[in-house]
Structures are given as C-alpha cells and as structure tokens.
N, C-alpha and C positions, 0 to 999 in steps of 0.2 A: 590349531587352537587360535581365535583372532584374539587381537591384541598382542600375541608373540614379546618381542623384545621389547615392546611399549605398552609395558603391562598399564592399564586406566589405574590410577589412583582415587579411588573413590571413598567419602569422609560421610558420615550418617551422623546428622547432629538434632538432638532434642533438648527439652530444657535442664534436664538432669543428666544425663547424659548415662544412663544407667540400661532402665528396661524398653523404653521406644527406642531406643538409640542403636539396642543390639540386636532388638529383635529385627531391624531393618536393615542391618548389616547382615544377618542371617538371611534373613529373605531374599538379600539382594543376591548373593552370594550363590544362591539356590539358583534365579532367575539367569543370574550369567554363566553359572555353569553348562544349565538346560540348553542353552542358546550359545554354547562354544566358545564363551569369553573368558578370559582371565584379568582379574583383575584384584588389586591391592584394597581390601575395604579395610577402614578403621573406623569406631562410633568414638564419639563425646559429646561435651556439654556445650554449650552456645559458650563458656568463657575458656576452654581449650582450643575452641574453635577456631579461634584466631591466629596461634600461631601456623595453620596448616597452608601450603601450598599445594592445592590440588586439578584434578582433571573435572571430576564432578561431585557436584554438592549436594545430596538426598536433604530435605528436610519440610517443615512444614511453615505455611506464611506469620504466621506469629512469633516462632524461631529467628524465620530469615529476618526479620524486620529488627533484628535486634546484634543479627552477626553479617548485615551486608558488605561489610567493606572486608570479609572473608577473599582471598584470593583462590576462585576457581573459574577455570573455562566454562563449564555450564550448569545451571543450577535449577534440580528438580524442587519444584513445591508439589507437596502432597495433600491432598484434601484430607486422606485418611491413611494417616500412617501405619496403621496394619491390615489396609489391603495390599492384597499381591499384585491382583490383576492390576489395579493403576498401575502400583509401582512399576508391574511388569511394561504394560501400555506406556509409559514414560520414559522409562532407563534403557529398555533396548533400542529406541529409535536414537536417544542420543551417546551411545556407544557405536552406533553404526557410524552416526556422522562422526565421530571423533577417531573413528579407525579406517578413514577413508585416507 
C-alpha cells in the first residue's frame, strides 16, 4: 500500500463545507484506493480550514482565494468539483510526488 507509515493527509474544502466538500472527500478516497494509496481525508468549510495543517489541499479557485494562507504542501484547484476524472488527473500525479 503506498503511502504506508506516511499516510497523505488530505483536507476537501468548499464554501459550506457540507455536500461539495464530502462528496470530494468520497471521491477522493475512491481514486486512492483504486491507485494503492492510503490516505487521511477530512472535508470542511473555508472557515475550519484554517486551523488544518496538511499534505494536500482539494478545493476550488474561489474557495482557495479566500483560505490561502491554509498550511499545506500542495494545493489542487479544481475546475469542477464533481468530476472524477480531473480530480483523478490531478491527485494521483501529486501523491506520487509526495510519496517519492
């Protein structure tokens, strides 16, 4: 299983922090399974946001523009947060690099 002992910490944040926020957590969750990763996902709201220290940051550029000084190593923006296929096309490449 990659990621092993250094399980990714990864944070799904939208503006409510409720139904985009989980369903991307879900998907994500789906995506790194598929692809042999384990990883830590948590969703919230741009104003829980803040207190997280994470690996990576799922979310979208109107979100991000309002929770940038968020503490994570790399931060996905999404065009459209309930495709997969981006999400997938974005989160696997940078879970590879973070688990190198």
């Amino acid at each position: 299983m990659k990621g092993g002992e250094n399980m990714l910490k990864i944070l799904a944040v939208c503006a409510v922090g409720v139904g985009s926020s989980l369903m991307l957590k879900m998907n994500a969750n789906n995506i790194l399974k598929n692809h042999g990763y384990k990883a830590n996902i948590e969703n919230t709201d741009m104003i829980g946001a803040s207190g997280y220290t994470v690996d990576i940051l799922i979310t979208t550029n109107d979100v991000y523009k309002q929770i940038k000084k968020i503490n994570a190593k790399e931060v996905i923006i999404l065009d459209n947060m309930v495709s997969k296929k981006e999400l997938e096309e974005k989160l696997i490449p940078v879970c590879e690099k973070l688990s190198q």
